[in-house]
C-alpha positions in Angstrom: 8.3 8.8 -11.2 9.6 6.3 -9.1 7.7 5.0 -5.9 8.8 2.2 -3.3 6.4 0.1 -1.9 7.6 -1.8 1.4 5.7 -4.4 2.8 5.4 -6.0 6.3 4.0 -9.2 8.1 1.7 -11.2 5.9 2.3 -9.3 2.7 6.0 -10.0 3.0 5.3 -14.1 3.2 2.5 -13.2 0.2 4.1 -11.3 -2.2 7.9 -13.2 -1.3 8.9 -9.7 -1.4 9.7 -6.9 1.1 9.7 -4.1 -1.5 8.7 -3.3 -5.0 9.4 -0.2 -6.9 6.9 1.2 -9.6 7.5 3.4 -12.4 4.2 5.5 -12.3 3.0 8.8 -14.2 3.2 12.0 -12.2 0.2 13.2 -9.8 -0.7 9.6 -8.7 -2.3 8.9 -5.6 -2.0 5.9 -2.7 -5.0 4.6 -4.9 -3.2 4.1 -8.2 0.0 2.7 -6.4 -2.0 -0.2 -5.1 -4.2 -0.9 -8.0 -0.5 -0.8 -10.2 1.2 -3.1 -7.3 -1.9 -5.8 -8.4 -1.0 -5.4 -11.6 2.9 -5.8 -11.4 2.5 -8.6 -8.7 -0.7 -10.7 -7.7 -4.6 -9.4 -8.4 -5.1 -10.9 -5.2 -3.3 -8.4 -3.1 -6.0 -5.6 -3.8 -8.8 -7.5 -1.5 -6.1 -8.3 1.1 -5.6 -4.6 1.2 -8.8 -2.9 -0.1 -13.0 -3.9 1.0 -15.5 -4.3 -0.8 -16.4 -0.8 -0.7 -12.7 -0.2 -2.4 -12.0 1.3 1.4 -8.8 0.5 3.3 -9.6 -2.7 5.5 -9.8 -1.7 9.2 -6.8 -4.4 10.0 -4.4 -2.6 7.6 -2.2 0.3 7.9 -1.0 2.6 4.9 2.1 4.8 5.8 3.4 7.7 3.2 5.8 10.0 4.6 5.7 8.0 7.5 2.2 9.4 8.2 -1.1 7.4 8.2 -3.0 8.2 5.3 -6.2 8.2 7.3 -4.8 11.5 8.3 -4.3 12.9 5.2 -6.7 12.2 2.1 -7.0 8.3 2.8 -6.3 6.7 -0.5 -6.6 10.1 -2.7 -3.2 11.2 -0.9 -0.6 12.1 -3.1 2.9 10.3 -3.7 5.8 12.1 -5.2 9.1 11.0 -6.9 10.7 8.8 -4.5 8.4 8.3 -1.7 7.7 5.0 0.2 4.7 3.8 1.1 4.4 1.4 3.9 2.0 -1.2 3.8 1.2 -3.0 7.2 -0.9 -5.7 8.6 -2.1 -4.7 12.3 -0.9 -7.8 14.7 -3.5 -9.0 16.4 -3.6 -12.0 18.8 -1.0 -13.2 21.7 -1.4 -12.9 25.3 
């Protein structure tokens, strides 16, 4: 199944991307799109995006459905054929 992964802010300038589409199995979760994005992209982008505790980091948001997966299943939620998952740093700083 295909799943689009769109990026914003800082993944943008580190990836040199805005999206990238995977080819994954069927009955994957947010969890397996991230760990295949490291592997089709940069290893790196796993602990810009995931702790040490393989959690979400607080200062990033994960949209599928256009729905935080916080409120669903946090990385254990579902994608289907052609969804898009969203993946934003929070902006922080200014005045």
């Amino acid at each position: 199944m295909l799943v689009k992964v769109k990026f914003f802010g800082a993944f943008r300038e580190f990836l040199n991307k805005e999206t990238v589409v995977l080819n994954l199995k069927e009955n994957r979760t947010v969890k397996d799109v991230i760990y295949e994005l490291a592997h089709q992209t940069d290893p790196k982008i796993l602990e810009r995006i995931l702790n040490e505790k393989g959690e979400v980091r607080s200062e990033i948001i994960i949209l599928v459905k256009g729905r935080n997966i916080q409120n669903f299943k946090g990385l254990e939620t579902k994608v289907e054929e052609n969804d898009v998952v969203y993946i934003f740093p929070i902006a922080t700083g200014g005045e």
